[in-house]
C-alpha positions as CSV (number, residue, x, y, z in Angstrom):
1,X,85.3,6.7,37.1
2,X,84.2,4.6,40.1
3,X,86.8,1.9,41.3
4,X,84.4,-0.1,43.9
5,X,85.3,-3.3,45.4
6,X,82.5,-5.7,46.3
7,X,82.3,-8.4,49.2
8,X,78.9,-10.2,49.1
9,X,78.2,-12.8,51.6
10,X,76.0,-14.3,54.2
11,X,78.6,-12.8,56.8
12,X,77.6,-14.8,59.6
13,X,79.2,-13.7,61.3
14,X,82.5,-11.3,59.6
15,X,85.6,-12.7,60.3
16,X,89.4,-11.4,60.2
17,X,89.4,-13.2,57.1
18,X,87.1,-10.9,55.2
19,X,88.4,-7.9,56.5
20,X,92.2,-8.8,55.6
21,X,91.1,-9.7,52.4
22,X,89.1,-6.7,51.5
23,X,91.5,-4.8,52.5
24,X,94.6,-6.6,50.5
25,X,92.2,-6.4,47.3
26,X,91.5,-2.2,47.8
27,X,95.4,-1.8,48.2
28,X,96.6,-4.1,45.5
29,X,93.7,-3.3,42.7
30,X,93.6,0.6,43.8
31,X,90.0,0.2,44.8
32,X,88.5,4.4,46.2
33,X,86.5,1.4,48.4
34,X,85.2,-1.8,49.5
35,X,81.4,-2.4,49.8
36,X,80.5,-5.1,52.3
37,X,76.8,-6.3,50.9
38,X,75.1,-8.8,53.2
39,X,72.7,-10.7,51.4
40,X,69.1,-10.5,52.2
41,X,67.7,-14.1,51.5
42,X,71.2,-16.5,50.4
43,X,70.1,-18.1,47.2
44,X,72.6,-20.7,48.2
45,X,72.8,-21.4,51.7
46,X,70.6,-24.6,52.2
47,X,72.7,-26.7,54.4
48,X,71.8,-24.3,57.8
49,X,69.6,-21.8,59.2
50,X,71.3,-18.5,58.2
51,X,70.7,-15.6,61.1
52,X,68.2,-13.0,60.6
53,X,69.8,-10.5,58.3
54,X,69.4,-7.8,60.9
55,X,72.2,-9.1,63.1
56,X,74.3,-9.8,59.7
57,X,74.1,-6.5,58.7
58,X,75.2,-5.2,62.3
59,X,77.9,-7.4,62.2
60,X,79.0,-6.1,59.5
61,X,78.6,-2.6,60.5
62,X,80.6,-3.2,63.5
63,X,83.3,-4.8,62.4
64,X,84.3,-2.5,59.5
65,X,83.9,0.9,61.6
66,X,87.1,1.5,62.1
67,X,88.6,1.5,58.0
68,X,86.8,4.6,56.4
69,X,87.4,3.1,53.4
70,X,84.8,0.2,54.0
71,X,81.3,0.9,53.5
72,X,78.3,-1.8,54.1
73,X,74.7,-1.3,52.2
74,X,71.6,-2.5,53.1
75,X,70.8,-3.1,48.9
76,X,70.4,-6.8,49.3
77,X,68.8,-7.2,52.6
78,X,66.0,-4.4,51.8
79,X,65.3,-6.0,48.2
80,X,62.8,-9.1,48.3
81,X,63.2,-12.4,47.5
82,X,66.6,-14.8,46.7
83,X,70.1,-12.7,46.8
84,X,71.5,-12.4,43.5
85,X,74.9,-10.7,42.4
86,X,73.8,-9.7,38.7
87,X,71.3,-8.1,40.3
88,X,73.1,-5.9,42.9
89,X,76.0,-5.4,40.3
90,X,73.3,-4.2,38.0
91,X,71.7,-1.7,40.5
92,X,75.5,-0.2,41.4
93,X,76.0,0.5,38.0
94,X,72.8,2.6,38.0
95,X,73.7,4.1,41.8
96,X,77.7,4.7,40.3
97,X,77.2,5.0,36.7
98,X,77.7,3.0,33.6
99,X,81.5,3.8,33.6
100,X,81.6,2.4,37.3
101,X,84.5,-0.2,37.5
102,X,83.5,-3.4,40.0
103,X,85.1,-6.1,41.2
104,X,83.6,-8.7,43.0
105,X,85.7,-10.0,45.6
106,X,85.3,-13.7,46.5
107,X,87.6,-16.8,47.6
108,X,89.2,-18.7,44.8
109,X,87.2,-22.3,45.5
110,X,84.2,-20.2,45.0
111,X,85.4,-18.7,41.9
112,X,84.5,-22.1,40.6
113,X,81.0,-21.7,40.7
114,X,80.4,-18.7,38.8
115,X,78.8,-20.7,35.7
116,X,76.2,-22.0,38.1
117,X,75.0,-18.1,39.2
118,X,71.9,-16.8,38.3
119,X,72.1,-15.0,34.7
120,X,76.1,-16.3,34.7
121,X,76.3,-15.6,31.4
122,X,75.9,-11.4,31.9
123,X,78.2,-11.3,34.3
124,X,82.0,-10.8,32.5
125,X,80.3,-8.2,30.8
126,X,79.1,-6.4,34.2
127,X,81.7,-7.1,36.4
128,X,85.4,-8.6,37.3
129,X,86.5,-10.5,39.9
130,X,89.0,-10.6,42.0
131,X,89.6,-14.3,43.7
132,X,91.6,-14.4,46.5
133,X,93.6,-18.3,47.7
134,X,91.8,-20.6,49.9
135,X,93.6,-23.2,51.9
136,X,93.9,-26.6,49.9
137,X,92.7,-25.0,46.7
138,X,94.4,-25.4,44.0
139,X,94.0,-22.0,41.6
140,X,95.3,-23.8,38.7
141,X,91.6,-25.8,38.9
142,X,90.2,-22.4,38.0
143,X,92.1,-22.3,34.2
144,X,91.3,-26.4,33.9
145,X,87.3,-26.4,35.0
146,X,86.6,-22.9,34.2
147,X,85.2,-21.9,30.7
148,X,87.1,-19.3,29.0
149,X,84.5,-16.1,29.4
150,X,84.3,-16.9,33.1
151,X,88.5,-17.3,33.6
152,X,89.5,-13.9,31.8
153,X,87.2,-12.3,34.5
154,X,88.8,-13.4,36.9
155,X,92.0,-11.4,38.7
156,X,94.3,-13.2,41.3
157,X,95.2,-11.7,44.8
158,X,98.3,-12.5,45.8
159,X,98.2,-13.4,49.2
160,X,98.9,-16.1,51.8
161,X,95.6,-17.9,52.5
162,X,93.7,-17.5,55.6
163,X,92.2,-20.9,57.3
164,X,89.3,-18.9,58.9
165,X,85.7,-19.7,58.1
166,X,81.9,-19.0,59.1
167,X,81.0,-22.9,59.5
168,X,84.3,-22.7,62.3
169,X,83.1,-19.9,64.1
170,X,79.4,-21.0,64.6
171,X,80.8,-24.0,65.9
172,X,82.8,-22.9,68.2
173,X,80.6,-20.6,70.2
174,X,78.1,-23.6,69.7
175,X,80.5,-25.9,71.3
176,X,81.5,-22.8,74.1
177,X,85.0,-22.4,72.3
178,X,86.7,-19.4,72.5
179,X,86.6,-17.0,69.2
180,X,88.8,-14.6,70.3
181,X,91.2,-13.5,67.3
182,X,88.6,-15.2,64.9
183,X,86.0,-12.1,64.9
184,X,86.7,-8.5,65.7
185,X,86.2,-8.3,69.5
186,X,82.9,-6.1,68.5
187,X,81.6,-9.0,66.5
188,X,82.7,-11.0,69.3
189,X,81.2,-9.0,71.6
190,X,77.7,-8.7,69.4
191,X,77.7,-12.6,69.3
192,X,77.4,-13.0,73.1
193,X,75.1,-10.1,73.5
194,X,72.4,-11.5,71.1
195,X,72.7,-15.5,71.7
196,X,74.0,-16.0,68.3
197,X,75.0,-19.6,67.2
198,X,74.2,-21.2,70.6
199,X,71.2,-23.0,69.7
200,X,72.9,-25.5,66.9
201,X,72.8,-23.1,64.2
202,X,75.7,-24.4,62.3
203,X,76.8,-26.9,59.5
């Protein structure tokens, strides 16, 4: 039986903080990987102009070359329309078999948005997640606002939280901030190469 981990995201761009994380959650939860899945067309992401999935996805590639137990897959960017987790989870049941154990790695605050997903209510049947802490989030929120189907999903990493986030980045390198020790120096690197975030695309 399959243990796969599973990071979905915009990932734009990757950041130390996904990597850490992924990698606490395959050490602690005995995880054979982590699958980095960029998502195609964010179902969610209204509030800025999300790079082409292209550079995502090389972003991605780049910055998880060098732990051979990270993977990325292209299943979300090559399938049409909206990004949506019950449908990915669903196809890497069929790709790893119906005995395939998932977890879905995400930050704790957005742990508290399951309910709202699309087809929410499959989901602790399909999958479990694994919620890692976010500064100034409480995780005793999840137990109080979560209903009970969604909570007993969910799985803690224990962990100190890391203050790194997309909407920083972008603004930064919008603003001609330094990103060093944000990004992988190959994200970094990417970033500059390609014009990336310079042209107000941020929160």
């Amino acid at each position: 039986m399959v243990r796969l981990g599973v990071m979905g995201g915009t990932f734009d761009p990757l950041h130390w903080a996904h990597l850490v994380v992924a990698e606490e959650a395959r050490i602690r939860f005995e995880l054979e990987k982590v699958l980095f899945i960029p998502a195609g067309q964010p179902s969610h992401k209204t509030n800025y102009r999300v790079s082409d999935p292209e550079h995502r996805y090389a972003m991605v590639l780049l910055g998880t070359a060098a732990n051979p137990a990270f993977e990325v897959s292209r299943i979300e960017i090559e399938r049409p329309g909206p990004s949506y987790s019950v449908d990915t989870i669903r196809r890497l049941k069929e790709l790893y078999g119906p005995d395939a154990e998932i977890r879905f790695i995400l930050g704790a605050d957005e742990a508290l948005d399951i309910p709202n997903w699309h087809e929410a209510e499959s989901l602790p049947g399909l999958v479990r997640f694994i919620a890692a802490p976010r500064p100034g989030f409480d995780l005793a929120e999840l137990k109080t606002r979560l209903p009970a189907r969604f909570y007993s999903a969910i799985e803690f990493l224990p962990m100190a939280p890391m203050g790194i986030s997309g909407t920083e980045i972008r603004a930064r390198v919008a603003s001609g901030r330094s990103i060093r020790y944000l990004v992988p120096a190959s994200v970094e690197a990417y970033i500059r190469k390609h014009g990336l975030y310079v042209e107000g695309n941020t929160l």
